[in-house]
N, C-alpha and C positions, 0 to 999 in steps of 0.2 A: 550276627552279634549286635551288640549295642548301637553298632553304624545305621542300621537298616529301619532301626526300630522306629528311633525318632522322627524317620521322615514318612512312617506309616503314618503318623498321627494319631495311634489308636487308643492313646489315654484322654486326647484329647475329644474323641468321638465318642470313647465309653461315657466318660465322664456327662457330654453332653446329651447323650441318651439318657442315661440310667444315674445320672448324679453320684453323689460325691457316698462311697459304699465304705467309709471308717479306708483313707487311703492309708499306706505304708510310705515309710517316708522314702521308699523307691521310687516309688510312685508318683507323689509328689515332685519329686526331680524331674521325671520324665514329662512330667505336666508340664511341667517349666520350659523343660528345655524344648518341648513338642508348639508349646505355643509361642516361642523366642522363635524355631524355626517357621511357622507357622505364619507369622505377622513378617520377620523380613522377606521371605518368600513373596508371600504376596506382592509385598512394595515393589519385586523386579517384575513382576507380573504385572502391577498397576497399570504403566505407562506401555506396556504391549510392547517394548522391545527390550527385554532384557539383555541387558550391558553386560558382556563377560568382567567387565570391572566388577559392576554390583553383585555379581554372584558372590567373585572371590571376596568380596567385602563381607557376604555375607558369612562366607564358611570362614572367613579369620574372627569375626565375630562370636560364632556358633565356637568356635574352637576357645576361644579366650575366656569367653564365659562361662563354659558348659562343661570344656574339656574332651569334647566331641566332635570328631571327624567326621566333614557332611559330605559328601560327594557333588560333582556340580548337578551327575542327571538327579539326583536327592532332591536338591533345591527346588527342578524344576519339577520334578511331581507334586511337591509339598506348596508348589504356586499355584497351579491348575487342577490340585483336588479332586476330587471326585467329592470329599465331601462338602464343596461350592453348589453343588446341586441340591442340598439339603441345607445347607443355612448360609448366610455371607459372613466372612468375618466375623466384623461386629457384633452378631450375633451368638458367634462361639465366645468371642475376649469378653461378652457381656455376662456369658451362663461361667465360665472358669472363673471372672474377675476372683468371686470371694472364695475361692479357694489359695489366691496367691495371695500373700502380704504383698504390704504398701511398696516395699523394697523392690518384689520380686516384678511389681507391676513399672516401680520407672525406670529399674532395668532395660524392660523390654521398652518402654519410651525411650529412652536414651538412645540404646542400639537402635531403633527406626531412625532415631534425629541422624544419628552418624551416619547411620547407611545413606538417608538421603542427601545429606551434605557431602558429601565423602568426593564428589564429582564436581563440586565447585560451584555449583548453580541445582535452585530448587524455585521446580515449576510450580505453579498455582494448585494443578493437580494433587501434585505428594505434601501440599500443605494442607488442604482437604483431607487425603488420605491420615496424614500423622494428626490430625484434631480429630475426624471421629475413630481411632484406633484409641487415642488417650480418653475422649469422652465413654467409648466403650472401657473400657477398663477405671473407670471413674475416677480419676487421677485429678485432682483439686489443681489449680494453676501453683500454687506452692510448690504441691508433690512434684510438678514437672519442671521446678525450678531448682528442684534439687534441694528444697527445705526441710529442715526436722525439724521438728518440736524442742524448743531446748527447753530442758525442765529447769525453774528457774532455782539454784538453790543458794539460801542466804545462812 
């Protein structure tokens, strides 16, 4: 069902193969939520040991946002990939960026901020990792401060 799908990744590898084919706005959601799980996965991967903390941060995350139930072995297949052998991250958040709005992109910055802070302490590493995750998704230091545009009207 629904569960299994998002941790195949496979709108997320259509999409990077064969680009963006007039999606449905199913689709789109699965974008989202494939590349939501996609990026915090990685992060408990980052650092080579993943925390059973960071997991469950990650599935209360994936659940909160998304409305989607991840599993923990979910998370970790969707860490170590298979499709890591064909491109790194940033190279996938780089080719989806413009399919996600501005919104859907600091979403998924924010849930990285959280997840990485969530433990109390953020190594040099995951500050690395969460700048080029935001610079791959071209996220303006505004956008990542949580700024809008306020239209000014008088």
């Amino acid at each position: 069902g629904a569960k299994m799908s998002i941790a195949s990744l496979s709108h997320v590898l259509e999409f990077f193969k064969s680009g963006d084919k007039g999606m449905s706005a199913d689709d789109k959601k699965a974008l989202v939520d494939e590349v939501l799980l996609m990026t915090l996965a990685r992060a408990t991967s980052a650092d080579a040991n993943i925390d059973s903390v960071e997991v469950e941060t990650v599935q209360k995350i994936i659940k909160e946002v998304t409305g989607t139930d991840v599993s923990c072995p979910d998370i970790r297949v969707a860490a170590i990939s298979d499709l890591y052998k064909e491109a790194t991250l940033e190279r996938y958040l780089s080719k989806v960026r413009a399919k996600l709005d501005t919104s859907e992109r600091q979403m998924i910055a924010r849930s990285l901020a959280h997840l990485i802070k969530v433990d109390g302490k953020v190594s040099p590493f995951e500050v690395d990792f969460f700048n080029s995750v935001s610079t791959a998704l071209a996220l303006t230091p505004a956008e990542l401060a949580g700024l809008a545009e306020d239209p000014i009207r008088i």
